[in-house]
C-alpha positions in Angstrom: -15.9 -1.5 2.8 -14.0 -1.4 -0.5 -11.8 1.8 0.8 -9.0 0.9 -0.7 -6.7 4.1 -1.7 -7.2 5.1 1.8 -6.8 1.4 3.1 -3.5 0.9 1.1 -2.2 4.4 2.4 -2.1 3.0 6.0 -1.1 -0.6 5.3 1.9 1.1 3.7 3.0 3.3 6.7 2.6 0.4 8.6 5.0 -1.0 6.2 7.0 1.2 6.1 7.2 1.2 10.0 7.6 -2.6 10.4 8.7 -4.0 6.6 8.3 -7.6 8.2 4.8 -6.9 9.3 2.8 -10.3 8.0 -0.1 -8.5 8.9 -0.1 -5.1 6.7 1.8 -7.3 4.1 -1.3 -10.1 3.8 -3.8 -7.1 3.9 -2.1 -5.4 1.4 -1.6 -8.6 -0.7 -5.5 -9.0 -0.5 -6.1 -5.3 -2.0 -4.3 -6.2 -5.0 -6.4 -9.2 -5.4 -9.5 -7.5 -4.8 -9.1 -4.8 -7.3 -7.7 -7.6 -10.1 -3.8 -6.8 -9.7 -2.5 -10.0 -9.4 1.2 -9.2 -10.4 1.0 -7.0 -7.4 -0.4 -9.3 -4.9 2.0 -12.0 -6.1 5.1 -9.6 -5.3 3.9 -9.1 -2.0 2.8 -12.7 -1.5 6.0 -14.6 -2.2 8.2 -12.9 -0.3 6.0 -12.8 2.5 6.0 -16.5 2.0 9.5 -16.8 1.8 9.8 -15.0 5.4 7.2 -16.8 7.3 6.5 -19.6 5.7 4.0 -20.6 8.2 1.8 -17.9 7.8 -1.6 -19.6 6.4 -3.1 -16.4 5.7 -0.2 -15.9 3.3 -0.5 -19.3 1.6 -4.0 -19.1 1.6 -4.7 -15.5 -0.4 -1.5 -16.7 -2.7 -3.4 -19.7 -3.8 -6.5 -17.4 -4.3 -4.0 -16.2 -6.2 -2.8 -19.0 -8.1 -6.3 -20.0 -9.1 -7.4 -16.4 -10.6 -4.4 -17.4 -13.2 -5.2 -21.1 -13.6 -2.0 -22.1 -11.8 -4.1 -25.3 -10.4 -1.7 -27.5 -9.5 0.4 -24.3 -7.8 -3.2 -23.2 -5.8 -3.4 -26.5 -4.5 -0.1 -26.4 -2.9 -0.5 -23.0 -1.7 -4.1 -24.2 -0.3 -2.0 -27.5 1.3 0.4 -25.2 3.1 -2.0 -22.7 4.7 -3.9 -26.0 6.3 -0.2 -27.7 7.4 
């Protein structure tokens, strides 16, 4: 529904409340990629990575990612994770 200010508000007191929420931290990751704020997304994404590395959602938005900066060969190896 493209509410994001109020969207991000509570995905960051769920945050806040539970820093190693996957959940709040993908959603949160696919704001920033929905309003073109890829820097942002990417801090979210690769530590999210980093802590639960088999979290597809994670690999697959990171890769979404990757592609909006015509990291190619990166995308494809995020896309290859989230489908392992």
């Amino acid at each position: 529904m493209r509410q994001f200010p109020e969207a991000k508000a509570m995905l960051e007191k769920s945050i806040a409340a539970d820093p190693k929420s996957g959940s709040s931290l993908v959603s949160l990751g696919m704001i920033h990629l929905s309003e073109n704020r890829e820097d942002e997304a990417e801090k979210v994404f690769q530590p999210m990575i980093e802590a639960e590395p088999g979290n597809y959602l994670a690999h697959f938005y990171y890769g979404e990612m990757l592609l909006g900066k015509r990291r190619y060969e990166d995308a494809i190896n995020s896309y290859k994770q989230a489908i392992c």
